[in-house]
N, C-alpha and C positions, 0 to 999 in steps of 0.2 A: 332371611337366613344368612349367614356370615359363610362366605367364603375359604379355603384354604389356597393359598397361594404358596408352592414351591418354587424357591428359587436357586439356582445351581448353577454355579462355576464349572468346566467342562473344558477337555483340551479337543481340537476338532475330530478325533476318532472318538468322543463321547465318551474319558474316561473321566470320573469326579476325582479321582486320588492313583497319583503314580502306583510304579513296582512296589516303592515301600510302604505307599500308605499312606502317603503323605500328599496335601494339597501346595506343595511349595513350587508349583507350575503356574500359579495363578497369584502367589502373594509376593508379585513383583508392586511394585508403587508405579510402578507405568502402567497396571493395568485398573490399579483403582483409583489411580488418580484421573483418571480418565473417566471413570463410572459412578464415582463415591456421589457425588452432587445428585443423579439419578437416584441412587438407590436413597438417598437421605430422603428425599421428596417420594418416592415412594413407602419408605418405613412411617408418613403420614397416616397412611392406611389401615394401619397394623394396630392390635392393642394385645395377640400372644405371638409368641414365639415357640415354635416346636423344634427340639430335637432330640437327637437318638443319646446313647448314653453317650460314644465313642467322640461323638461333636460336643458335647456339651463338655468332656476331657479336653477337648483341644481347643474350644473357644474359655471356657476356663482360664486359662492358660497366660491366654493376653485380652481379650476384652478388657473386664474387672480396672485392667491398671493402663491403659491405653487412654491417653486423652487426646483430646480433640485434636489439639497439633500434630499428634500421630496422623489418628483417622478421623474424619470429618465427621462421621457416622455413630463415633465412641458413645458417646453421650445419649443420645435416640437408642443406639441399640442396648444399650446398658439398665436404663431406667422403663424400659418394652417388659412387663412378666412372661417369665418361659415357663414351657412344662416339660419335661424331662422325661423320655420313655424308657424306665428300665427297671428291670427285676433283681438287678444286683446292689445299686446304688441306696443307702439310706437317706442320704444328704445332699444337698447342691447347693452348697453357696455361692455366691455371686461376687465374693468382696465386699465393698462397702454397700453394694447395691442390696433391694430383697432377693432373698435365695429363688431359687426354681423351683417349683413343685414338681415331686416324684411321682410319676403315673408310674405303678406297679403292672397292672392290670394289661387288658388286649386292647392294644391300640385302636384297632378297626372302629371296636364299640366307642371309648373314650372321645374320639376323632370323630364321630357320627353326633354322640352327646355334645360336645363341644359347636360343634357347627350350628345346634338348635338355640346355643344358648344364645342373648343378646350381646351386641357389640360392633364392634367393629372387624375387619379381617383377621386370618391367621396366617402367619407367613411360617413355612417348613423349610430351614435350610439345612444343603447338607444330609446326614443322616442318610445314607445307600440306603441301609435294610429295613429301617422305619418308611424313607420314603419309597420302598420298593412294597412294600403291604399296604400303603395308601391307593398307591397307582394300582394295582389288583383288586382293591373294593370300588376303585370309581372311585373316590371321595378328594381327588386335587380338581380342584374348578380352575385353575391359570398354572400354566409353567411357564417361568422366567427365565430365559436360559443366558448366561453371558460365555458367548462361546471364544474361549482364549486360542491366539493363533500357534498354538504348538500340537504336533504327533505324538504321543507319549509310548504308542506300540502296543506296550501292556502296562496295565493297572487295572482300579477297580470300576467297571462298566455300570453307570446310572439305570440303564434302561435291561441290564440281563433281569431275564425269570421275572418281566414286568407283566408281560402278555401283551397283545396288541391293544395300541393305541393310536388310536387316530383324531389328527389334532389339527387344527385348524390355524394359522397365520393369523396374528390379531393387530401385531405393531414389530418394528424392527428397527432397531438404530446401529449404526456405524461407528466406533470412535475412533481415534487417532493412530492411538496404539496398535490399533488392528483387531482390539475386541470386537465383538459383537455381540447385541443386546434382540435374543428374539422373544418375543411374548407369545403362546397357542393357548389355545382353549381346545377340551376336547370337543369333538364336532355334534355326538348324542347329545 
């Protein structure tokens, strides 16, 4: 059975996205230049990629036209197929890349079918409220967490309305910058 792995950027009070909404507390180049090599060797793993509509608006954005002299990662993550959760959306293009497939439908089941099918892992980035109804059916087997050294006060909290989780320590790295890389599994 394939795994779903989420992975999240987070400022140390565990917000994923400032007051405005925006993740620009974590897309400094000190902090992925520091990490990008991991997660590229990590994205080995991977053959979908999930996200919510509002991510897939903002990865949109700059993926598609980012190359590798940007981010390390452009490439691997670009040519990865996504699937897209929303009820609003008809389309997802990717740029030159293949589009995303629109899951219309209820996540929970989709995300349950998908785990049965063959392959390789699924990594969820991103995406609060999609990954906030995965964490409430059980259905993330790894969290990734790269925890950025800033207080942000208020934003948008990863784990509210998640329900109790209890997780277990699995691997943990340190980098330069002052990120940190923890990995848990839930303990059940």
């Amino acid at each position: 059975m394939r795994k779903l792995i989420f992975q999240q950027f987070m400022s140390l009070d565990a917000m994923a996205a400032d007051a405005a909404g925006t993740t620009q507390f974590f897309e400094s180049p000190v902090y992925s230049a520091t990490s990008d090599d991991d997660l590229l060797t990590e994205m080995q793993q991977f053959d979908t990629i999930l996200l919510g509509a509002n991510t897939y608006k903002m990865f949109v954005e700059f993926w598609p036209s980012a190359s590798n002299d940007e981010q390390i990662v452009a490439d691997k993550l670009n040519s990865i197929p996504k699937i897209v959760f929303s009820k609003t959306l008809q389309a997802a293009p990717w740029g030159q890349w293949p589009a995303a497939t629109i899951e219309p439908g209820d996540a929970v089941a989709a995300v349950q079918r998908l785990k049965q099918q063959p392959g390789k892992n699924m990594v969820l980035w991103g995406s609060i409220s999609l990954s906030q109804s995965l964490m409430k059916a059980n259905l993330i087997d790894e969290y990734h967490l790269r925890i950025v050294p800033v207080v942000l006060e208020k934003g948008r909290p990863n784990f509210y309305a998640t329900g109790s989780l209890d997780l277990s320590l699995t691997e943990s790295k340190q980098y330069a910058s002052g990120l940190v890389l923890l990995k848990y599994v839930p303990r059940s």
